[in-house]
C-alpha positions as CSV (number, residue, x, y, z in Angstrom):
1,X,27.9,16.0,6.8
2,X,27.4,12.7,7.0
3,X,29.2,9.4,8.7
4,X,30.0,8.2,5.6
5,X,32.0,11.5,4.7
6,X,34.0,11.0,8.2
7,X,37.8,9.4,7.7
8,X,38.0,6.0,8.9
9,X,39.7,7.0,11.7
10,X,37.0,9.1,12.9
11,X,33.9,6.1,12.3
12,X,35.7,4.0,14.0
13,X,35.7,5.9,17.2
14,X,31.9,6.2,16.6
15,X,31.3,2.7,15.7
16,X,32.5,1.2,18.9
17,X,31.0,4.2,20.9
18,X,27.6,2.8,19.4
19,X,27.1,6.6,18.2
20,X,26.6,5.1,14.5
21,X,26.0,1.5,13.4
22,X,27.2,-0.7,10.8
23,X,23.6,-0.3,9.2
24,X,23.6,3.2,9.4
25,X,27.1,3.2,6.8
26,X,25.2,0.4,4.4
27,X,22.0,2.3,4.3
28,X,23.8,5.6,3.4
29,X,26.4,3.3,1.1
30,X,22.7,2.3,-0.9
31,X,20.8,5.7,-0.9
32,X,24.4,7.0,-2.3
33,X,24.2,4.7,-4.7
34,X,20.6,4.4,-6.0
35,X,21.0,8.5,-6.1
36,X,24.6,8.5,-8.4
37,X,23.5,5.0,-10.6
38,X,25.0,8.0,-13.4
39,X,28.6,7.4,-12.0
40,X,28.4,3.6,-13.0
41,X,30.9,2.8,-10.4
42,X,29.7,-0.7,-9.4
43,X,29.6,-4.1,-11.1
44,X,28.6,-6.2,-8.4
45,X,26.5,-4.5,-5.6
46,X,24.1,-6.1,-3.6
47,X,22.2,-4.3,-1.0
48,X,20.5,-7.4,0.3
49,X,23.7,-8.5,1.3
50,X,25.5,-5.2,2.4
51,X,22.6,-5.3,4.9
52,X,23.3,-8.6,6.3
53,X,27.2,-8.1,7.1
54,X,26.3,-4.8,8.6
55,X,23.6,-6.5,10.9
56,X,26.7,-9.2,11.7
57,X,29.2,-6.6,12.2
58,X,26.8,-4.7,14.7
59,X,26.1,-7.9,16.5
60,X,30.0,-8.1,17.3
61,X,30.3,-4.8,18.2
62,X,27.4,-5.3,21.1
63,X,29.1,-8.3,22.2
64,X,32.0,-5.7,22.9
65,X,34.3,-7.3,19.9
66,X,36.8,-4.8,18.6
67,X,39.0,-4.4,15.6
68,X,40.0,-2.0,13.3
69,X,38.2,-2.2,10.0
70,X,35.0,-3.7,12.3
71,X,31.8,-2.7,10.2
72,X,33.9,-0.7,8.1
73,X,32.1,-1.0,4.0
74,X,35.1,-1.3,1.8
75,X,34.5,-1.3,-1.9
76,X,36.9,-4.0,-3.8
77,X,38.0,-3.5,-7.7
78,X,37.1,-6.1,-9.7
79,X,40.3,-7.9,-10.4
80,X,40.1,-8.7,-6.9
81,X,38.6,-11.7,-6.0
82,X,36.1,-12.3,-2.9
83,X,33.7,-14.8,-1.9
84,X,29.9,-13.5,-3.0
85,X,30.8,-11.3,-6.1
86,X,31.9,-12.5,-9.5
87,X,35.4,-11.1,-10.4
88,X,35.3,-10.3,-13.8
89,X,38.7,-8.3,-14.4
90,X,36.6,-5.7,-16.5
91,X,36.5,-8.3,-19.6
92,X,33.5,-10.4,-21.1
93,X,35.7,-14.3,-20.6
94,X,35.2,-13.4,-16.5
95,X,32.4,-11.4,-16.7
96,X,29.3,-13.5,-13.8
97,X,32.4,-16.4,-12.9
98,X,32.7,-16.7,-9.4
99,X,36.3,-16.9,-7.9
100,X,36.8,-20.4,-5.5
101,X,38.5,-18.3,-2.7
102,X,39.3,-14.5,-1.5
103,X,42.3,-13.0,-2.2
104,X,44.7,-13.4,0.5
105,X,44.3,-8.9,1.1
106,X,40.5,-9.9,1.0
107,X,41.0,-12.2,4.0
108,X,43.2,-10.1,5.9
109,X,40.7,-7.2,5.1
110,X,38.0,-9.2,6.5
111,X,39.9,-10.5,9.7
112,X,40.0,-6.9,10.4
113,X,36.6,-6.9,10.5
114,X,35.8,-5.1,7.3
115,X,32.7,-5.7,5.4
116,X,32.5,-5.9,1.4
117,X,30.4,-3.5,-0.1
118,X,30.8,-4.5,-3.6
119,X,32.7,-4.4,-6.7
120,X,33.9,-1.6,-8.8
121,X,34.7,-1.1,-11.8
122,X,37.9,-1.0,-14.0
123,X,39.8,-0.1,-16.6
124,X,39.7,-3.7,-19.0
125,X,42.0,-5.8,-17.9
126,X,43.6,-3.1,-16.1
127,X,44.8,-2.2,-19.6
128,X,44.7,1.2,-19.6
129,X,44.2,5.2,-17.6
130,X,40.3,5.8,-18.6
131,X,38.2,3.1,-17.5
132,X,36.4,3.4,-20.8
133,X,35.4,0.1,-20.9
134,X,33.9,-1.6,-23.6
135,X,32.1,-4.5,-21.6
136,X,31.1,-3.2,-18.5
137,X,30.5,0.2,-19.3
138,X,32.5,3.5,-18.9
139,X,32.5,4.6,-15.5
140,X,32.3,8.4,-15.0
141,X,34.0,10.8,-13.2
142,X,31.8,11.8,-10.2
143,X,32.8,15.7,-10.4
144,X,31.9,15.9,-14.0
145,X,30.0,12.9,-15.8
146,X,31.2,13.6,-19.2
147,X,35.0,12.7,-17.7
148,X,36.8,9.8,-16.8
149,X,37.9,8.7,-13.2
150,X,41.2,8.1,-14.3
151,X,42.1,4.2,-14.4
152,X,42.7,1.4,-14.4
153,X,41.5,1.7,-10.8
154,X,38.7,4.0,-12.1
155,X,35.3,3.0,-10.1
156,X,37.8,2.7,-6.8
157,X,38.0,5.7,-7.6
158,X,34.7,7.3,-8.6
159,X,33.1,5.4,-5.2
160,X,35.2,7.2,-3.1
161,X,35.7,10.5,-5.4
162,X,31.2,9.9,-5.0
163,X,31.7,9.2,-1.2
164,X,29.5,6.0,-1.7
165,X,31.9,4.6,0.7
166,X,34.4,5.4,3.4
167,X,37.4,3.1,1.5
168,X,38.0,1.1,-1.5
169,X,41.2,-1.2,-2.8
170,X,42.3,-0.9,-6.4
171,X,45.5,-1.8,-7.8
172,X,48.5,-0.4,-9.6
173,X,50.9,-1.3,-12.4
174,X,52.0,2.0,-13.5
175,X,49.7,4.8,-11.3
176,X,46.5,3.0,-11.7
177,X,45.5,3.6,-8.0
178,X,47.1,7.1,-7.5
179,X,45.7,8.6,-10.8
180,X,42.1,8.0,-9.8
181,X,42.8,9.4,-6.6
182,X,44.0,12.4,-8.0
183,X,41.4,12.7,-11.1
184,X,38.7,12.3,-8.4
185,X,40.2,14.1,-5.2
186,X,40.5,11.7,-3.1
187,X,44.1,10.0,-0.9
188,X,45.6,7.3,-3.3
189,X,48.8,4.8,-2.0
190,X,51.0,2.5,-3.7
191,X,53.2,0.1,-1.4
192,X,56.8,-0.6,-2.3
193,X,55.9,-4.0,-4.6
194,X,55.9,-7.3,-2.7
195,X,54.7,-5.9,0.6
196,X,50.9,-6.7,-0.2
197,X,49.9,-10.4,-1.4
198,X,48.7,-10.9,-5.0
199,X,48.0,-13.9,-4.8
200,X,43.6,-13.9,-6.0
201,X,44.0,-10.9,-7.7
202,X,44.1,-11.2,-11.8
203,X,47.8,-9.8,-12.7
204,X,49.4,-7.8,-15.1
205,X,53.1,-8.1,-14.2
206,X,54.0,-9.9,-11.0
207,X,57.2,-7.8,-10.6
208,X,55.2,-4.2,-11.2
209,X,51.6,-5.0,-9.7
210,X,50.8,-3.9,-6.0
211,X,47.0,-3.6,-4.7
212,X,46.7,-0.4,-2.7
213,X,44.2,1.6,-0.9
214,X,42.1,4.6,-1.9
215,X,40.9,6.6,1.1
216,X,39.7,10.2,2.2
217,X,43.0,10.4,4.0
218,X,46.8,9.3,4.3
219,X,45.9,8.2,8.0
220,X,43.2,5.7,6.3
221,X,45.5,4.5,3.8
222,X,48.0,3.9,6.3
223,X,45.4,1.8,8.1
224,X,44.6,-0.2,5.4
225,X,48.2,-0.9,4.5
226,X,48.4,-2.1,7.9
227,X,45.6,-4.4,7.7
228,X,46.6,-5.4,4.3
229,X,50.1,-6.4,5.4
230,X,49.9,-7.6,8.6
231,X,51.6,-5.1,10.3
232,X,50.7,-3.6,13.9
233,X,47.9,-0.6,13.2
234,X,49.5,1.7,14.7
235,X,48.8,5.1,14.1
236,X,51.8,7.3,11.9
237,X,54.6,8.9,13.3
238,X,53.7,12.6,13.8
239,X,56.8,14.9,12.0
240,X,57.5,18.1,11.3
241,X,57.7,19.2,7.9
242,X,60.7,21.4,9.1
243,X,64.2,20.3,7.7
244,X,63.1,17.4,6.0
245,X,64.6,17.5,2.5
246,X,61.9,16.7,-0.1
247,X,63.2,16.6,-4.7
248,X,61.7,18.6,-7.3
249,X,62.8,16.9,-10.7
250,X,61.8,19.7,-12.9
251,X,63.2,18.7,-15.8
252,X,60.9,15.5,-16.1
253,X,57.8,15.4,-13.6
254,X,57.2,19.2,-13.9
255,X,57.2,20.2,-17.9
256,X,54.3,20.5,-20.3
257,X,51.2,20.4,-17.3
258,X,48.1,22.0,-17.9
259,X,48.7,25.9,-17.3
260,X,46.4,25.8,-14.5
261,X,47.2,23.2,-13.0
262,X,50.8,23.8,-12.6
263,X,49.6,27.0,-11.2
264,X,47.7,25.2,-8.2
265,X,50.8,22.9,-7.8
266,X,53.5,25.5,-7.2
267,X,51.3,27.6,-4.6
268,X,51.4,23.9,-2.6
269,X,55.0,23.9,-3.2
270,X,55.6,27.6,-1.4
271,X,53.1,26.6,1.0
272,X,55.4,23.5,2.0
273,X,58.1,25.6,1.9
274,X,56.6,28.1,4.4
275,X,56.2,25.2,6.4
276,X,59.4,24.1,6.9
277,X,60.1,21.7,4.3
278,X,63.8,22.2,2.0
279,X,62.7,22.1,-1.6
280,X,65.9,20.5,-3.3
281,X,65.7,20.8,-7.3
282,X,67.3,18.1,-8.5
283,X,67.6,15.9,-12.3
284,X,67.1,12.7,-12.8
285,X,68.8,12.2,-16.4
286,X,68.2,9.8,-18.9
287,X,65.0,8.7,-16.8
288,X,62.5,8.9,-19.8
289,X,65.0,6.8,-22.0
290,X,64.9,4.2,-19.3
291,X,61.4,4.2,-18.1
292,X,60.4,3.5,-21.7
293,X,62.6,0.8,-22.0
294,X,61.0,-0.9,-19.0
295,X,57.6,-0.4,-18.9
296,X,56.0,-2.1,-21.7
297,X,58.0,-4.8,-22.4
298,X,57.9,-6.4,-19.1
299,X,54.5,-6.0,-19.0
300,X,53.6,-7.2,-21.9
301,X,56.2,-10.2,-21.3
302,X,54.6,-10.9,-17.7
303,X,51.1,-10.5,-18.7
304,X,51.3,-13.5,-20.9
305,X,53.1,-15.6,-18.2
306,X,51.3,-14.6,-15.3
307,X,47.9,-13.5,-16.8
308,X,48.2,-17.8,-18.2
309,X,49.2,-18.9,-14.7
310,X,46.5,-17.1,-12.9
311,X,43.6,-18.2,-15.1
312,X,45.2,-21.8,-14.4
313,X,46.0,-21.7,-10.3
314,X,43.2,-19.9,-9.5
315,X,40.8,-22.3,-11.6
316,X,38.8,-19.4,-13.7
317,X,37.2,-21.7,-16.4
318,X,38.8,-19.8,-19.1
319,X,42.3,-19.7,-21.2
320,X,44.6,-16.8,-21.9
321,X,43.6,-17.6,-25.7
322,X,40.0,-17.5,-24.6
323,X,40.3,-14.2,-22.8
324,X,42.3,-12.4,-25.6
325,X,39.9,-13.5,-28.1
326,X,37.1,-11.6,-25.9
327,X,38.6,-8.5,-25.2
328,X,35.8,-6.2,-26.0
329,X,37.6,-2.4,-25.9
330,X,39.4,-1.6,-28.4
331,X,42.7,0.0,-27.1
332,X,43.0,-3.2,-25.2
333,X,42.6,-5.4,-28.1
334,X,45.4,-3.4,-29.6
335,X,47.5,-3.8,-26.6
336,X,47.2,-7.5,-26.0
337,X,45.5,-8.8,-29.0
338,X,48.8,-9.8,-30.8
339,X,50.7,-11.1,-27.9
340,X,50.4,-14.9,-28.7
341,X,49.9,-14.2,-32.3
342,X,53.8,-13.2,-33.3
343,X,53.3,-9.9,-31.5
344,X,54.6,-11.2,-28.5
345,X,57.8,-9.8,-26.5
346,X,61.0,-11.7,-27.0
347,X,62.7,-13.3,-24.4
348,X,65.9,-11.2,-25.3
349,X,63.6,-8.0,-25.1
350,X,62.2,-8.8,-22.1
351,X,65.5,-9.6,-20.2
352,X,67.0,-6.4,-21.4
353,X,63.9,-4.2,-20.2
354,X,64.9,-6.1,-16.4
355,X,68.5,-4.6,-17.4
356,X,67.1,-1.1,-17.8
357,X,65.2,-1.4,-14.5
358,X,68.2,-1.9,-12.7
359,X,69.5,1.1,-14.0
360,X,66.3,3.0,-13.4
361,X,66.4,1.3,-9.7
362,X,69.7,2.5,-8.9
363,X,69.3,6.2,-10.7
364,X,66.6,6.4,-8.3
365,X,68.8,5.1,-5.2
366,X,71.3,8.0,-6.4
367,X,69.6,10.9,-6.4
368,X,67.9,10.1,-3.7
369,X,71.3,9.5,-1.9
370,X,73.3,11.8,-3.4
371,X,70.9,14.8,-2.2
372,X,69.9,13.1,1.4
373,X,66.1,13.1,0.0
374,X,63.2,11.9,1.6
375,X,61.1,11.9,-1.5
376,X,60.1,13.3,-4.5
377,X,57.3,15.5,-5.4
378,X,54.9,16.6,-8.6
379,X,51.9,16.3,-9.7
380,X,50.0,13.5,-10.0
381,X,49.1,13.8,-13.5
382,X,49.8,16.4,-16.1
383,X,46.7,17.5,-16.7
384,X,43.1,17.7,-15.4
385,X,40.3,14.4,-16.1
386,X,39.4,14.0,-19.9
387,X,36.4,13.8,-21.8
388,X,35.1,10.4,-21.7
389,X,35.9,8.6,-25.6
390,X,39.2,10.1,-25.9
391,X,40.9,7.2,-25.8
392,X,43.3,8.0,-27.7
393,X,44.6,11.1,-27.6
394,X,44.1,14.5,-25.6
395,X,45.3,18.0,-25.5
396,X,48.3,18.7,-23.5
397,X,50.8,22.0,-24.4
398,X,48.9,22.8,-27.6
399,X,49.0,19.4,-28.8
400,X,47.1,16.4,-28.8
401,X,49.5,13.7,-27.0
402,X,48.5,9.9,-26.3
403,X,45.7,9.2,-23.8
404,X,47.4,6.8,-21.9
405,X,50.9,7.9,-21.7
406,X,50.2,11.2,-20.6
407,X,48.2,10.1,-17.5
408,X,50.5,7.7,-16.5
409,X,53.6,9.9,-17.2
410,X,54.6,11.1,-13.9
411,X,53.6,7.3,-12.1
412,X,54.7,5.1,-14.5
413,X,58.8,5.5,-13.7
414,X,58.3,5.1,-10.1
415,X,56.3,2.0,-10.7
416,X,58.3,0.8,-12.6
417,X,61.0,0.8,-10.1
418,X,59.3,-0.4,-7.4
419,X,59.0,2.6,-5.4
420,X,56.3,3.3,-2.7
421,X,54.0,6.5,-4.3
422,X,51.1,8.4,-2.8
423,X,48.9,11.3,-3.7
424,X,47.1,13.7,-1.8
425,X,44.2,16.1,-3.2
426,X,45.2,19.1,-4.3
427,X,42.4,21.5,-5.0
428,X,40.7,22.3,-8.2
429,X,42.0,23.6,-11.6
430,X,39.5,24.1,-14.4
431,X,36.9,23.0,-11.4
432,X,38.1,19.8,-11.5
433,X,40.0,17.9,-8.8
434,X,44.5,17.3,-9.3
435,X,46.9,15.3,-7.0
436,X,50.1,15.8,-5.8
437,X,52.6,12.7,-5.4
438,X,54.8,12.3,-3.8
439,X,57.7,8.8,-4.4
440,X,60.4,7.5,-1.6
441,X,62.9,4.6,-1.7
442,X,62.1,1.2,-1.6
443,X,60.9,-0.3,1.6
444,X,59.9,3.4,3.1
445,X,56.5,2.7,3.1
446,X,55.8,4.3,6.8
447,X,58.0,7.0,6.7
448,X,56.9,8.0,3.1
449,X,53.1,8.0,4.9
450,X,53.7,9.8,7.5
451,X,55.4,12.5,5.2
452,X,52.7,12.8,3.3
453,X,50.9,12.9,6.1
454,X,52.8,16.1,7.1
455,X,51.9,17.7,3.6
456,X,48.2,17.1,4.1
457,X,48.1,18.5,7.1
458,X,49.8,21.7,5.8
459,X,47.9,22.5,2.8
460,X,44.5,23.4,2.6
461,X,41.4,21.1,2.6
462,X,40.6,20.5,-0.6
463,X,36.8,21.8,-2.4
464,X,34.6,18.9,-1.3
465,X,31.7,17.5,-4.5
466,X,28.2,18.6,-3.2
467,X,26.5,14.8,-2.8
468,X,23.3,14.6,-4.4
469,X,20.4,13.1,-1.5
């Protein structure tokens, strides 16, 4: 094993012990790289420059400077904008423009000392759960190269899922961080909405978007959420797993998964169980009715608003009309390309999808109430990482359901209301790697970590991908 396969949490110790060096992580970071280009996780990596910030990064920590991300390589997805890369959002109008200033998570990233290793890539637009992207190139799932990473956070994913490098910040509308993580085996989070800046980061929806981290564990991502929001890195609370009461909605998050899958999912369940942890079975009803109600339409409605004001604050060079007209993957096209055509969502539409969040909102708030929950938890996804160019549909119970609804099925309601989300790896089913999520209230951020926390500690390390040298 390598440095670069150590947690965070562990390189940092070894950082400022001088045991390993900045340079050491970028020149592994490179060889990693040059030896997986078949992954086709990056769209903006320079070594050249992953050198130099190491070099700087060393020089502090000799001068005796620490903090906690310091010479830490953190891979950025590229609807994230920071100084030295292009941010190209996936799509041909940005692809090569520069962006006039970090994101505000960029700069808070880099006041913790953190060093940029490059950008990944995504999903178009963040448009979809594949990252079969038509302009940059489909980025492939490091465990099998014929599948997809998941998406729209897919190279954030496949980077870490590659163990190219030790961290890496995607974002999430509907499970776009936490379904990589899953499809690739790695530690995905998604904070309650509002608690990490958007601001220099190319939106979908303003109300559902959230940049999160993608780590090897929930410790790191608790780190980076730290970092990311300004709050004190402290280290989680440590809790039993005993008497804390933790939801199974069947009825919704559990049917139609892959046979196997659901197989490697209900051993974690009695191996939580043996741990301590009460297993409540509980329904949330109505909740497909009113996820569907929700989801597209505001996003859909906000992507035209906020996509517009974006392109317009953050001085980009190109229109919405421009950047529609250039969408170069088809199920993209077909989401967006109508929008300011007549195929746009009505204002009426639109405020009675905020009407069936509320509800969604406070069914959530109920049955998390009602039962004294904690959290909820199911798999990640429904099934295991598709073949790369089924974009459309895949198999799932016998039948052949849509791409992008299925891998966002069991993510998409919690987005939607704003809830806080993790997964954790798994194990394998079919050989390939599956998550296990896990939602909590709004504004539980911490306590929802630290529970997850708990769970990773009680189930067994997942199969680690043999690295090619």
């Amino acid at each position: 094993m390598q440095a670069l396969d150590l947690p965070i949490t562990a390189l940092r110790e070894l950082l400022d012990a001088r045991i390993v060096s900045s340079l050491d992580l970028a020149e592994a970071c490179i060889a990693r790289t040059q030896a997986q280009q078949a992954v086709n996780a990056w769209v903006s990596f320079d070594p050249q420059a992953l050198r130099a910030q190491a070099r700087e990064a060393d020089g502090r920590l000799a001068a005796g400077e620490r903090l906690p991300l310091l010479g830490i390589p953190i891979a950025l997805k590229d609807n994230i904008e920071a100084l030295g890369f292009p941010c190209g959002a996936g799509t041909a109008s940005l692809s090569g423009k520069a962006p006039m200033a970090d994101a505000v998570l960029v700069s808070r990233l880099k006041a913790a000392g953190a060093i940029m290793a490059g950008k990944v890539g995504m999903h178009e637009l963040a448009f979809g759960a594949t990252t079969h992207n038509a302009v940059t190139g489909a980025v492939r799932n490091p465990w099998d190269h014929q599948r997809i990473p998941g998406g729209s956070s897919g190279g954030s994913g496949a980077v870490m899922g590659a163990r190219l490098v030790p961290a890496s910040i995607g974002t999430d509308t509907g499970g776009s961080v936490r379904v990589p993580a899953a499809l690739c085996g790695v530690t995905g989070f998604r904070p309650t909405v509002g608690r990490v800046p958007g601001e220099g980061i190319a939106p979908i929806s303003r109300t559902r978007d959230t940049a999160g981290p993608l780590a090897h564990t929930v410790a790191d991502c608790a780190l980076l959420d730290a970092v990311m929001t300004e709050a004190p890195p402290l280290p989680l609370e440590t809790i039993p797993l005993k008497g804390i009461r933790i939801g199974v909605p069947r009825a919704f998050f559990w049917s139609d998964l892959e046979s196997e899958l659901r197989t490697v999912a209900e051993k974690a369940l009695d191996t939580l169980r043996r741990a301590g942890a009460e297993l409540v079975e509980v329904d949330l009803p109505g909740i497909a009715d009113l996820n569907a109600n929700a989801s597209f339409p505001v996003a859909l409605y906000e992507f035209v608003r906020d996509m517009r004001e974006y392109l317009q604050v953050r001085q980009r060079g190109v229109t919405l009309e421009q950047m529609i007209a250039q969408v170069g993957s088809p199920d993209v096209q077909g989401a967006v390309g109508t929008l300011l055509s007549g195929g746009g969502i009505p204002e009426e539409v639109y405020q009675g999808a905020l009407r069936a969040r509320g509800e969604l909102q406070a069914l959530y708030a109920k049955t998390f109430e009602a039962n004294r929950l904690e959290a909820l938890v199911f798999p990640t996804t429904p099934r295991t990482a598709a073949l790369i160019g089924q974009d459309e549909t895949v198999e799932l119970g016998g039948k052949q359901q849509p791409t992008f609804g299925t891998f966002i099925r069991n993510t998409d309601p919690g987005s939607n209301a704003s809830l806080p989300g993790v997964s954790v790896p798994l194990g394998l089913a079919h050989g390939l790697p599956v998550g296990l999520a896990l939602d909590g209230p709004i504004h539980t951020d911490r306590r929802l970590l630290a529970i997850a926390q708990a769970f990773q500690a009680a189930l067994p390390s997942p199969p680690r991908i043999v690295i090619p040298t």
